[in-house]
BAFI-3210 file (N, C-alpha, C; in Angstrom, 3 decimals, decimal comma, padded with zeros to 6 digits):
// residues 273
n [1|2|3|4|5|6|7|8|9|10|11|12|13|14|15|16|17|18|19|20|21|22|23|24|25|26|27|28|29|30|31|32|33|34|35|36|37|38|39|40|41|42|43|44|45|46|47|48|49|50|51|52|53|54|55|56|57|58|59|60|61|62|63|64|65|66|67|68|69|70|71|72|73|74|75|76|77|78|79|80|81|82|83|84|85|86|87|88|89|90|91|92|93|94|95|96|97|98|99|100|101|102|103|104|105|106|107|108|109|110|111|112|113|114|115|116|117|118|119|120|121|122|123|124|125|126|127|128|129|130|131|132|133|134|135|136|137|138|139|140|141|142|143|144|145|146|147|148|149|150|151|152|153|154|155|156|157|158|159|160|161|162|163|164|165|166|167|168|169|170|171|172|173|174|175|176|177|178|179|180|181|182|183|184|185|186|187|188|189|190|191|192|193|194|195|196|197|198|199|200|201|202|203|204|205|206|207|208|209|210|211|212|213|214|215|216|217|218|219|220|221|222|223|224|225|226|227|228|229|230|231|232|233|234|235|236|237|238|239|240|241|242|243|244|245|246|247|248|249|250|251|252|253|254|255|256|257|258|259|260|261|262|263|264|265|266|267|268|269|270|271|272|273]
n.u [-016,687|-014,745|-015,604|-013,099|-011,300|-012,807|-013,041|-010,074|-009,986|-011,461|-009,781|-008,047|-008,704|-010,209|-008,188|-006,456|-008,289|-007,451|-005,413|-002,702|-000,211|001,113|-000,215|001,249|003,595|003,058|001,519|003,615|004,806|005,182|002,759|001,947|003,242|002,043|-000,984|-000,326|000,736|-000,717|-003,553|-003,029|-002,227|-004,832|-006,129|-005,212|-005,530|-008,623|-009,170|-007,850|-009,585|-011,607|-010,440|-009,562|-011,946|-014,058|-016,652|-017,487|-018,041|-015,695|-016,004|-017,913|-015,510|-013,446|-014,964|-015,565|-012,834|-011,528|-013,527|-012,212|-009,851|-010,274|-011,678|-009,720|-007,980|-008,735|-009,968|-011,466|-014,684|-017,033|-019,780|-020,242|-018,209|-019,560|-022,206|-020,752|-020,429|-022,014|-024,537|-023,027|-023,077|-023,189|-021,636|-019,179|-016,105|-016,246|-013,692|-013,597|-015,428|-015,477|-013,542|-013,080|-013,574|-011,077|-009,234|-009,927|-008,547|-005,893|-002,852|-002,735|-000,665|000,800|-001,367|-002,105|-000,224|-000,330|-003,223|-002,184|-000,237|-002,159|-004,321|-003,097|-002,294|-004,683|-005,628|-003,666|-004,641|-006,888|-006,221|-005,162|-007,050|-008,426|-007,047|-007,223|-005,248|-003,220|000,293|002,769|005,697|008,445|008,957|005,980|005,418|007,203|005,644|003,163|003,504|004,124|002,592|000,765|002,239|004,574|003,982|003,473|005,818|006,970|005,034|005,285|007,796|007,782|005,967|008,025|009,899|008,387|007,693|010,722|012,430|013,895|015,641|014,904|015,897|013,492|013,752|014,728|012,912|010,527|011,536|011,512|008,678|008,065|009,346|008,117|005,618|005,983|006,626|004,342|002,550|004,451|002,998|000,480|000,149|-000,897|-003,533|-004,440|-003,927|-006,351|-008,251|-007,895|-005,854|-002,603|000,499|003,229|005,427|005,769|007,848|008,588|009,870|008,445|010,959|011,848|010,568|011,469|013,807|013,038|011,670|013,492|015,918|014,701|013,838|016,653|017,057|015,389|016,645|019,227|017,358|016,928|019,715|019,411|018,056|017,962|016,353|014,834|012,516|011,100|012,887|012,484|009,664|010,222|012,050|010,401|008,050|009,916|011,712|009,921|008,883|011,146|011,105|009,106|009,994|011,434|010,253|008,659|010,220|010,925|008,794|006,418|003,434|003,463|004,583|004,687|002,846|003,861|006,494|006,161|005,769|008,097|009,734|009,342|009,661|012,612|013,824|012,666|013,815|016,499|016,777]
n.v [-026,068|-025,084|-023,345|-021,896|-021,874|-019,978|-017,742|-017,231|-017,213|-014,970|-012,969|-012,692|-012,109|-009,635|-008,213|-007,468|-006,483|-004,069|-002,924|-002,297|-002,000|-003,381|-006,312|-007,783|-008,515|-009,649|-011,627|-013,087|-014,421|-016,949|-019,917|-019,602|-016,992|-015,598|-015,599|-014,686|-012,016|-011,149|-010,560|-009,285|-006,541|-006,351|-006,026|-003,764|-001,684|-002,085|-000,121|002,263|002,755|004,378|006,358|007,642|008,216|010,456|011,185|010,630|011,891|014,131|013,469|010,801|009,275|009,583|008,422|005,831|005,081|005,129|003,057|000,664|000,803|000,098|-002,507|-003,905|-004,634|-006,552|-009,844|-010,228|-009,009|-009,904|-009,579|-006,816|-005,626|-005,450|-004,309|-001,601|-000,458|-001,090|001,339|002,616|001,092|001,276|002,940|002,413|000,635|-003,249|-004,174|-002,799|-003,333|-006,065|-006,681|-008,157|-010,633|-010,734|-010,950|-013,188|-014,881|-014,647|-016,449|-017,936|-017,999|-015,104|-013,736|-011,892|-010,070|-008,534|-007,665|-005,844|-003,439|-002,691|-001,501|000,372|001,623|002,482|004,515|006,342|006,936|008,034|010,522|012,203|012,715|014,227|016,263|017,489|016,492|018,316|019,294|020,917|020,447|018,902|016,564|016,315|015,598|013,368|011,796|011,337|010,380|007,705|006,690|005,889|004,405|003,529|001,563|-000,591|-001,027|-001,856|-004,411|-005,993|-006,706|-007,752|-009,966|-011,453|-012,126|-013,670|-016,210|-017,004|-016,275|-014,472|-011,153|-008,287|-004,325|-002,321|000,772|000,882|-000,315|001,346|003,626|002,332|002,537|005,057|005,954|004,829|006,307|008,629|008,746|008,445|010,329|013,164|011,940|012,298|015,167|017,318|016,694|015,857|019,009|019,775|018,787|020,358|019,812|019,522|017,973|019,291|020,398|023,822|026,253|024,347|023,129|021,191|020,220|019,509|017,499|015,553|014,890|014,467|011,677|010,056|010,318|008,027|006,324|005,329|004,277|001,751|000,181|-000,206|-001,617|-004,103|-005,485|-006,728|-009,258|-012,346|-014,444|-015,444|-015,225|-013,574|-011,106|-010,320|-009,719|-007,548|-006,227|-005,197|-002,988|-000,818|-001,021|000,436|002,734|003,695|004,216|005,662|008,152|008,626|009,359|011,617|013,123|013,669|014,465|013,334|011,935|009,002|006,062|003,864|001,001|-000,861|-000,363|-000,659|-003,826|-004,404|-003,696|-005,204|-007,910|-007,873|-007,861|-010,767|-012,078|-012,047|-013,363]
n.w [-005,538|-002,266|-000,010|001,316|-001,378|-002,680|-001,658|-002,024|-004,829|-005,370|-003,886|-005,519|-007,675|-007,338|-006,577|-008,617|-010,329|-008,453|-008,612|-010,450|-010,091|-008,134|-008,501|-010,497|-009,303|-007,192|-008,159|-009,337|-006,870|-004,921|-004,309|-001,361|-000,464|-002,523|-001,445|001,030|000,975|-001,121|000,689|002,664|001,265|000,153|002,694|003,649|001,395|001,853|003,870|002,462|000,278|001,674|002,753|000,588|-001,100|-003,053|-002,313|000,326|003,465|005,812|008,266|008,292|007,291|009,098|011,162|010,359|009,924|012,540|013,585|012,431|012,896|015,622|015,823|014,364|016,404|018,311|018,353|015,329|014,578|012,511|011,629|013,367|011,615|009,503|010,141|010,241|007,822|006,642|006,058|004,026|002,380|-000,920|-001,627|-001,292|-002,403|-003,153|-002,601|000,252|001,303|001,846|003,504|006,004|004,840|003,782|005,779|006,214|004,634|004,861|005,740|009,232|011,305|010,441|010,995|012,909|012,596|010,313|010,647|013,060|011,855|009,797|011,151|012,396|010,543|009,434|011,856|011,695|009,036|009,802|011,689|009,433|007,910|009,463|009,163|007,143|005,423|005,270|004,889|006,345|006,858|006,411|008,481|008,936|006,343|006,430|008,403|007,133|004,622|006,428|007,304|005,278|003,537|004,801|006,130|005,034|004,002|006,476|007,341|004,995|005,578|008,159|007,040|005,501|007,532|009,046|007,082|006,064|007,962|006,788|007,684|007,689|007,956|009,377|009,378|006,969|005,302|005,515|004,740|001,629|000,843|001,561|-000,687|-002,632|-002,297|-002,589|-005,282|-006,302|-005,414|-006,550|-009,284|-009,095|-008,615|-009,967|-009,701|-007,113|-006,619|-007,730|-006,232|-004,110|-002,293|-001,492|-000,899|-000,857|001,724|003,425|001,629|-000,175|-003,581|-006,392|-007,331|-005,324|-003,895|-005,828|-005,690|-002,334|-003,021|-004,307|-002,471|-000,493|-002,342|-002,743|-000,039|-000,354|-002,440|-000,398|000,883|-000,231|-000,167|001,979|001,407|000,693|-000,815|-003,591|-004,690|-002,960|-003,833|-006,198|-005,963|-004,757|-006,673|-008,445|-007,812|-007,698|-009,179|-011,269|-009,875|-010,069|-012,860|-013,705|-012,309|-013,742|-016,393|-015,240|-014,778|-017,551|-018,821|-019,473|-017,804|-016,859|-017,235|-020,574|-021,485|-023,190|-021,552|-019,118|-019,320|-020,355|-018,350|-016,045|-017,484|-018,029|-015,047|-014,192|-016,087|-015,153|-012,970]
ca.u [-015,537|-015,071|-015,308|-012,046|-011,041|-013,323|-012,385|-008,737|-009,883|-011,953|-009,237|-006,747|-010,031|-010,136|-006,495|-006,062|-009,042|-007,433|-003,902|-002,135|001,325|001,324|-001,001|002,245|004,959|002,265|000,975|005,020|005,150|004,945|001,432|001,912|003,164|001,354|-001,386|-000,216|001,072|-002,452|-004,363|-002,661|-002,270|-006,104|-007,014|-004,547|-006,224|-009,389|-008,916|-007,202|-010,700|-011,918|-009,691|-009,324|-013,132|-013,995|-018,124|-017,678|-017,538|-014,554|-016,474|-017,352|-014,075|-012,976|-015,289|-015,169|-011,258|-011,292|-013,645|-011,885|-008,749|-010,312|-011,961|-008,691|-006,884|-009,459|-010,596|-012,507|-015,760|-017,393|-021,150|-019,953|-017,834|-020,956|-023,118|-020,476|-020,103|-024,037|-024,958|-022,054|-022,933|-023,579|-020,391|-017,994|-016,310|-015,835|-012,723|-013,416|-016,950|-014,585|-012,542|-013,253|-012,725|-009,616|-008,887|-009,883|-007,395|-004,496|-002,647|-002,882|000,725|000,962|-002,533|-001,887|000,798|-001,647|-003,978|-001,699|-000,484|-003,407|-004,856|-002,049|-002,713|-006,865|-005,824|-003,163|-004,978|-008,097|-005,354|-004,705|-008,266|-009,042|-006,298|-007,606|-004,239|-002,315|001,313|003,285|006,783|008,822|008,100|004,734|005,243|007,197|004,721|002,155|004,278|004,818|001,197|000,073|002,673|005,544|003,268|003,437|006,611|007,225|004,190|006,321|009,150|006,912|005,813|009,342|010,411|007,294|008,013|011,734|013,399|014,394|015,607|015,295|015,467|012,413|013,681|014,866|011,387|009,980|012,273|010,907|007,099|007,398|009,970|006,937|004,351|006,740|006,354|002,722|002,399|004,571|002,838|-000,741|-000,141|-002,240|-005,175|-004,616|-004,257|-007,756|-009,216|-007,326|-004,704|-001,139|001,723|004,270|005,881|005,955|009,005|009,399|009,362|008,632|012,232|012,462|009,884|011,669|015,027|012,590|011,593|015,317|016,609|014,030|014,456|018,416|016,914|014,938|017,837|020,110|016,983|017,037|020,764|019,372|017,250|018,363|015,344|015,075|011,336|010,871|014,127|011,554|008,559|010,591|012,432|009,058|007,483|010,710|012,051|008,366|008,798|012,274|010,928|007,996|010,850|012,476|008,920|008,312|011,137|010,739|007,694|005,045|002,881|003,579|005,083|003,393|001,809|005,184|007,370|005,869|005,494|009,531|010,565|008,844|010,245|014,022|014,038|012,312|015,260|017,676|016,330]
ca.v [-025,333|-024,740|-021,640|-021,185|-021,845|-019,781|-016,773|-017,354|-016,822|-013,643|-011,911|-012,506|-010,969|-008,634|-007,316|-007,565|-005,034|-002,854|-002,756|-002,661|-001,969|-004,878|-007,262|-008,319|-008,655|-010,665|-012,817|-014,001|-014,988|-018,372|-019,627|-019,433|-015,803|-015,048|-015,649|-013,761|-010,916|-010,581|-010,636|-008,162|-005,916|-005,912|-005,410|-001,775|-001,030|-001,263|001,217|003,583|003,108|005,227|007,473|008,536|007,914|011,284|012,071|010,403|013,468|014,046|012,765|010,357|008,819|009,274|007,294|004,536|004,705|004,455|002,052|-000,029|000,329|-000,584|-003,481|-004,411|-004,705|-007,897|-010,790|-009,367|-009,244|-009,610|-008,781|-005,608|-004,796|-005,806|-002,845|-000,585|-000,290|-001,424|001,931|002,976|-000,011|001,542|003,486|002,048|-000,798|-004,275|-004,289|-002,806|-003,804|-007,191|-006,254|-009,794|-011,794|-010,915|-011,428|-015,330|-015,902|-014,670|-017,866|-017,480|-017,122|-013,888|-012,780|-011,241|-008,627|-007,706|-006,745|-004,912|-002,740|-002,488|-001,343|001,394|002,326|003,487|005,302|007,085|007,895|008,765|011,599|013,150|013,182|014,927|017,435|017,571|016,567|020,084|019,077|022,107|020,356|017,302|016,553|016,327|014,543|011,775|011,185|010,802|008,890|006,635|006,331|005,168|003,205|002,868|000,690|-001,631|-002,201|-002,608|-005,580|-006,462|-007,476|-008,963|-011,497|-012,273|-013,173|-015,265|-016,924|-018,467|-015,708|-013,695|-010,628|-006,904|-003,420|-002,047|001,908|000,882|-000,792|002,319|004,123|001,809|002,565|006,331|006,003|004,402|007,190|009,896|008,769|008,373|012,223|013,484|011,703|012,726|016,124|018,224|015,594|016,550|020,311|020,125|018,868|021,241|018,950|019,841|017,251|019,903|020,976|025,046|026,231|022,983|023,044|019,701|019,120|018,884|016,397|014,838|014,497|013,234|010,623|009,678|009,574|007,355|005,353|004,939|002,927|000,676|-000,054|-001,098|-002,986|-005,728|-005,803|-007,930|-010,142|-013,485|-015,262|-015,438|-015,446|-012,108|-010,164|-010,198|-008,934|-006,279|-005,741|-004,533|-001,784|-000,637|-000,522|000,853|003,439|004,897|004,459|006,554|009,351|009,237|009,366|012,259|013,936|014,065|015,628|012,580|011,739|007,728|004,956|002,938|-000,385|-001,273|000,160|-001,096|-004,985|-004,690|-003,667|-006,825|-009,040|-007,739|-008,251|-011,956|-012,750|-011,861|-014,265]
ca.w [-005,015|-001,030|000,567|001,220|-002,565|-003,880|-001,269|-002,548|-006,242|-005,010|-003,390|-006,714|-009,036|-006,860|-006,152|-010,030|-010,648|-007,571|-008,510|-011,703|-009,987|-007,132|-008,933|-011,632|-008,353|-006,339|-009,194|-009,508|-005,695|-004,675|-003,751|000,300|-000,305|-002,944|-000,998|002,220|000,357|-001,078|001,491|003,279|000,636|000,033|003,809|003,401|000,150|001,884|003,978|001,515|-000,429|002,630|002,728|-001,109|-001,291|-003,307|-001,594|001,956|004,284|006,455|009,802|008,008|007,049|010,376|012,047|009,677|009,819|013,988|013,704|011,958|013,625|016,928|015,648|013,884|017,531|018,436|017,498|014,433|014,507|011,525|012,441|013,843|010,678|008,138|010,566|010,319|006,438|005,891|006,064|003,446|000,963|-002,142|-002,097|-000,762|-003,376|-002,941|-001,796|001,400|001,838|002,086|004,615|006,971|003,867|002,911|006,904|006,557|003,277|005,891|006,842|010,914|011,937|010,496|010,968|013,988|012,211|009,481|011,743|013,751|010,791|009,093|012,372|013,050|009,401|009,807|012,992|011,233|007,899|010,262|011,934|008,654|007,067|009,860|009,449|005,634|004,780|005,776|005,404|006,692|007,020|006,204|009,543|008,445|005,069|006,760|009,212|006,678|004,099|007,262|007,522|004,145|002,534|005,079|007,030|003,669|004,003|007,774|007,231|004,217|006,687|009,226|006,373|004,859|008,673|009,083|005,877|005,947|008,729|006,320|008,567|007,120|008,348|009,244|008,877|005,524|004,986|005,786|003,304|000,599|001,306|001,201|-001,981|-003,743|-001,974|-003,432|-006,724|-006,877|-005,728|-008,033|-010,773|-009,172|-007,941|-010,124|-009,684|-005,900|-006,538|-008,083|-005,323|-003,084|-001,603|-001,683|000,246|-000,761|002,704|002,889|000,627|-000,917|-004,823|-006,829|-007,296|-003,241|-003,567|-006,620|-004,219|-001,526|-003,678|-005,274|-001,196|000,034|-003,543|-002,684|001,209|-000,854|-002,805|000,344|001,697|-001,258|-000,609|002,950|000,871|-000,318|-001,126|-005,239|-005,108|-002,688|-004,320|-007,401|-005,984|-003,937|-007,335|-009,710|-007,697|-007,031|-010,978|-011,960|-009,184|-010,210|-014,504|-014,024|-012,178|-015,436|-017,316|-014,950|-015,341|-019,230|-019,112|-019,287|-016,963|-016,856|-018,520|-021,026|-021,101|-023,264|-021,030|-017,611|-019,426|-020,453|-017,105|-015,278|-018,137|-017,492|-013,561|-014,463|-016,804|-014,243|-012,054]
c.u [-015,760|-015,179|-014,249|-010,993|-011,685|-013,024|-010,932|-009,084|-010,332|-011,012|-008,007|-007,667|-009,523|-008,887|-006,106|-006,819|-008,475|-006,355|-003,006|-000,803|001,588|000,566|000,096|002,987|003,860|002,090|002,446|005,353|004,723|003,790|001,216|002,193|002,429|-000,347|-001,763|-000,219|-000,431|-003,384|-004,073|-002,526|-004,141|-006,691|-006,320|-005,142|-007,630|-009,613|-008,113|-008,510|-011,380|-011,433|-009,256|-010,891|-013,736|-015,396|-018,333|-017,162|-016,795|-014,977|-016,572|-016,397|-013,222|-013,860|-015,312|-013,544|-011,024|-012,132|-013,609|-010,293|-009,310|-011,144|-010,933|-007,908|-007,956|-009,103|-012,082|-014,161|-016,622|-018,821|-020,780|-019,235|-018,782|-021,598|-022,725|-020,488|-021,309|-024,326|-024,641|-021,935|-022,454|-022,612|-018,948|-017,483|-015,903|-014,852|-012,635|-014,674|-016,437|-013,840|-012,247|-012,919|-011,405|-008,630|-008,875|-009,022|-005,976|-004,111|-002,650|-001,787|001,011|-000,506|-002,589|-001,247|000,312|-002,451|-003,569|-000,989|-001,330|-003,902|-004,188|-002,295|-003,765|-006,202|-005,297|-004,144|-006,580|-007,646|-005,524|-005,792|-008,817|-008,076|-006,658|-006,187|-003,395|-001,126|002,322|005,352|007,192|008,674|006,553|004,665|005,700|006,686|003,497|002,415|004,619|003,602|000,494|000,530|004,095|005,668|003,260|004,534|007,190|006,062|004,615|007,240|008,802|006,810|007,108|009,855|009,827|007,581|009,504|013,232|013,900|014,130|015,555|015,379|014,716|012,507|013,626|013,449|010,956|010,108|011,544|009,508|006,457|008,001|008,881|005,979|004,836|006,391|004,985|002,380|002,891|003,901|001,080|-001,035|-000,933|-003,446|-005,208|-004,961|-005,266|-008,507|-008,465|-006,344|-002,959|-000,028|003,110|004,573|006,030|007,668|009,577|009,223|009,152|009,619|012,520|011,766|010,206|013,185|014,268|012,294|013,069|015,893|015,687|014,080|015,497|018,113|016,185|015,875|019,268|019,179|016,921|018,118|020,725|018,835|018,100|017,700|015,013|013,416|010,465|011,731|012,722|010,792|008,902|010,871|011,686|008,800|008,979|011,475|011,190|008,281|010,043|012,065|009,670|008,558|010,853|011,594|008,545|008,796|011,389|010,168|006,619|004,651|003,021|004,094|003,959|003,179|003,439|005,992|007,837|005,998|007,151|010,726|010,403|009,437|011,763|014,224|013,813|013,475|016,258|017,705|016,764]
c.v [-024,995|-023,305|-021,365|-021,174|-020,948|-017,960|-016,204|-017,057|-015,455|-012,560|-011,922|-011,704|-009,915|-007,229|-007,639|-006,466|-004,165|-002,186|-003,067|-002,905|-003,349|-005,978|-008,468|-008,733|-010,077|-011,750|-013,646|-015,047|-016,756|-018,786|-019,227|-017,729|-015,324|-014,892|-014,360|-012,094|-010,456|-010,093|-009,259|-006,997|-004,970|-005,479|-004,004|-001,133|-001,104|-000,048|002,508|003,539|004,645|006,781|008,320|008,455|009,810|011,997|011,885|011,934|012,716|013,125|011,326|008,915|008,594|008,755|005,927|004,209|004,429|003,480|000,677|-000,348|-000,262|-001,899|-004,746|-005,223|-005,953|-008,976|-010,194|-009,946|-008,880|-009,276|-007,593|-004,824|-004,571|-003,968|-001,893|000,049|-000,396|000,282|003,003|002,274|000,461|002,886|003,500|000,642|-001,622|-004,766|-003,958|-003,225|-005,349|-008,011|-007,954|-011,251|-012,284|-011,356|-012,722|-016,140|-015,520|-015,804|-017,001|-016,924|-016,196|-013,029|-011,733|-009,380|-007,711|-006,846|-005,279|-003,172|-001,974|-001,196|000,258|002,569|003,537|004,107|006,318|008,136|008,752|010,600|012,885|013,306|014,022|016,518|017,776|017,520|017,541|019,443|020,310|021,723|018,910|016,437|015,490|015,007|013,466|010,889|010,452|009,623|007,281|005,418|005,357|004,525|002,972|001,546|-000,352|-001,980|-002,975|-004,152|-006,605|-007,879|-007,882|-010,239|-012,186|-013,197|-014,051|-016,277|-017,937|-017,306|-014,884|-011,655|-009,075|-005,679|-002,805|-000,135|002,127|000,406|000,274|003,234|003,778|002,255|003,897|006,464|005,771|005,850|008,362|009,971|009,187|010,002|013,017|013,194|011,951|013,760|017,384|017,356|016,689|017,746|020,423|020,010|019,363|020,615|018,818|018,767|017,948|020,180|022,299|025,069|025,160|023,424|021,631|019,083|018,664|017,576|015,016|013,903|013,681|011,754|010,044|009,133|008,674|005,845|004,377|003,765|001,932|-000,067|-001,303|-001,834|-004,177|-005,863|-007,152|-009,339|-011,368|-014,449|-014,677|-014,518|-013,984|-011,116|-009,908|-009,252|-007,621|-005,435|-005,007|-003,644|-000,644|000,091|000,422|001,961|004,622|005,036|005,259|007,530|009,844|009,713|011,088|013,123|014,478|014,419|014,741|012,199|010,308|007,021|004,626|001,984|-001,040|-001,329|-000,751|-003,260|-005,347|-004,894|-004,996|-007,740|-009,172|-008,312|-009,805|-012,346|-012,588|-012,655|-015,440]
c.w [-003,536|-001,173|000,443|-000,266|-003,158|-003,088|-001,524|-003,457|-006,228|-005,196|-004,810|-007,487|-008,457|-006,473|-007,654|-010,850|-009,528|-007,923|-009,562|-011,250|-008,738|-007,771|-009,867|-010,492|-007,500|-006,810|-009,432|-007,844|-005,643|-004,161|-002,331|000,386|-001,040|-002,940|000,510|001,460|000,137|-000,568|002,310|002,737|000,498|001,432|003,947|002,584|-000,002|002,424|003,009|000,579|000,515|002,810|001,463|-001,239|-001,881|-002,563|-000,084|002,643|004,822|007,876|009,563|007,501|008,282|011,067|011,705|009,699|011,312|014,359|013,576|012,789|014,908|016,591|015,061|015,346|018,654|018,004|016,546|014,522|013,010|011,315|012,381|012,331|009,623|008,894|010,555|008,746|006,191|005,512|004,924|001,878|-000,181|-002,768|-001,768|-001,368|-002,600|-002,312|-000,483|002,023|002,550|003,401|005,311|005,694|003,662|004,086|006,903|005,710|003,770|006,279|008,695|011,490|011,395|010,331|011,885|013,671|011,199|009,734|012,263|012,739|010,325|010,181|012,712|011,787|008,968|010,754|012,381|010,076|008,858|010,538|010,901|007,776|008,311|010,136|008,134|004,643|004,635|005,904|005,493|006,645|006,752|007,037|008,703|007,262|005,703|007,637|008,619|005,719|004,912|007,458|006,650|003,354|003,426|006,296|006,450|003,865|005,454|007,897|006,307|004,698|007,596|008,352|006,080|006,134|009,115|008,485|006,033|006,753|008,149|007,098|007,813|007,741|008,398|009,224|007,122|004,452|004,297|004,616|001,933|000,347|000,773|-000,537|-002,996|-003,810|-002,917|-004,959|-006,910|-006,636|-006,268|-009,496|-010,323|-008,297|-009,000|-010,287|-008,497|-005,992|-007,125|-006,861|-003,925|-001,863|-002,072|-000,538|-000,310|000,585|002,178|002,563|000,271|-002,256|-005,082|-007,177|-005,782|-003,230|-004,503|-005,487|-003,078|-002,103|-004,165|-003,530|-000,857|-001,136|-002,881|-000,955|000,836|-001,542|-001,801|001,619|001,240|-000,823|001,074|002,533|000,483|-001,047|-002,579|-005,049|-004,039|-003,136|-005,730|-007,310|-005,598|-005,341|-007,817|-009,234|-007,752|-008,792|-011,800|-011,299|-010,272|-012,125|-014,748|-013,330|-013,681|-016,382|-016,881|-015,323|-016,777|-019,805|-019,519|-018,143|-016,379|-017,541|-019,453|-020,573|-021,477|-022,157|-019,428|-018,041|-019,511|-019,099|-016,198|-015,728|-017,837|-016,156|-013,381|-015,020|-015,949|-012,991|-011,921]
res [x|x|x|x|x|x|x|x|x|x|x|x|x|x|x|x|x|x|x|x|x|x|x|x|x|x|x|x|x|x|x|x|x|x|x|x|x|x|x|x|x|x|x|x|x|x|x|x|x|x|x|x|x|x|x|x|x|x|x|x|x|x|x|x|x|x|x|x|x|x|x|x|x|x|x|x|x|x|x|x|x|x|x|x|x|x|x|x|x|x|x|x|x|x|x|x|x|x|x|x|x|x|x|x|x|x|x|x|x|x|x|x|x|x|x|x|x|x|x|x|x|x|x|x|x|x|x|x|x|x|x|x|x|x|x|x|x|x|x|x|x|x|x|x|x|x|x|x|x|x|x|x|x|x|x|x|x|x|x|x|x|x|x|x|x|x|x|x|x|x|x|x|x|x|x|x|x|x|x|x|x|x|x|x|x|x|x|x|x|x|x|x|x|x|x|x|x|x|x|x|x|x|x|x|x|x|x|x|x|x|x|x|x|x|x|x|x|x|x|x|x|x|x|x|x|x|x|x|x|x|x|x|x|x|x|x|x|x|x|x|x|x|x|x|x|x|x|x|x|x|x|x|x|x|x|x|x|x|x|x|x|x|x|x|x|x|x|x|x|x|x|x|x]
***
């Protein structure tokens, strides 16, 4: 098997143990995206190892997160990234120990935008691990929501226009990114409040944050409606269905879908295809 075949099978292991909810939307893409998609996915989700990393001190996290963004805004050096993480080995997983790998299974013409992303991403989450995550105002939340998943979809819409021009709005992107983020902190905010991390804004309750989530929902919504491509309307569709069925899960007083639940919803959006 070459190298670069066997780095391609890596980064699918690998983004299959990282990611239960993108791993099903990705695995449907076509090999050229489902390729890109990948790749890019896993160089965001190493840094977010970093940054959710539960014993790394705050310092740190922030020096590993600016040194990653400024190495991002190169020609990567992969030497330099090995010495920066060496010291970090043995707790820091695979996925980001990676990092330069998952850089070489990027086709080239959009390696550049990955990067750049990615790149904008570490600086950001460096920002707010060093504010210990203090969000004081919506303000606040949509700066950070902007940070850690609305960067996903503005990179999103870099690839689709790489791919076959397909043109989207990159506020509405944006929209999509935190719509997802929303969910996931509703459905892991007393994890957070254990370990003393609140993304409520002051006088918000969790229905404000249920409404934030539901409006930000409703711009993901009229960003598929730019899409025409069968084979990204799909992938956009799943997180997106899985997002607003674990509301309803929330809302009813469980914590998540099931295994059923989450396998039916994928199968519906597929049949409609």
């Amino acid at each position: 098997m070459s190298t670069e075949k066997k780095l391609k099978k890596d980064a699918m292991r690998v983004l299959k143990n990282t990611s239960r909810t993108f791993f099903i939307p990705i695995s449907l893409l076509n090999p050229t995206l489902k390729m890109t998609v990948g790749s890019a996915y896993l160089c965001m989700r190493a840094i977010d190892e970093i940054e959710d990393h539960e014993t790394l001190e705050s310092e740190t996290k922030q020096h590993l997160l600016r040194a990653i963004r400024d190495l991002l805004k190169a020609p990567f050096n992969e030497e330099a990234y090995h010495q920066l993480v060496k010291p970090f080995a043995s707790d820091l997983p695979e996925v980001t120990l990676r990092l330069g790998d998952w850089l070489q299974v990027c086709p080239p013409g959009i390696l550049e935008k990955v990067k750049e992303s990615t790149s904008i991403m570490a600086g950001g989450m460096a920002k707010w691990v060093e504010r210990d995550f203090l969000v004081e105002s919506k303000e606040d939340l949509d700066e950070y929501t902007y940070y850690v998943a609305g960067l996903v979809g503005v990179m999103l819409s870099d690839i689709w226009e790489w791919y076959d021009d397909t043109k989207t709005d990159r506020d509405l992107a944006i929209g999509y990114g935190r719509g997802l983020q929303a969910v996931n902190m509703l459905r892991n905010q007393h994890e957070d409040a254990e370990r003393g991390v609140s993304f409520l804004p002051k006088d918000w309750t969790r229905d404000d944050l249920f409404a934030y989530a539901k409006g930000n929902l409703q711009k993901a919504d009229q960003y598929l409606e730019s899409i025409e491509t069968k084979n990204i309307i799909h992938f956009c569709k799943i997180p997106l269905a899985l997002a607003k069925q674990t509301l309803l899960s929330l809302e009813s007083g469980r914590e998540k879908m099931s295994r059923k639940e989450v396998e039916t919803t994928v199968e519906d959006i597929i049949k409609e295809g």
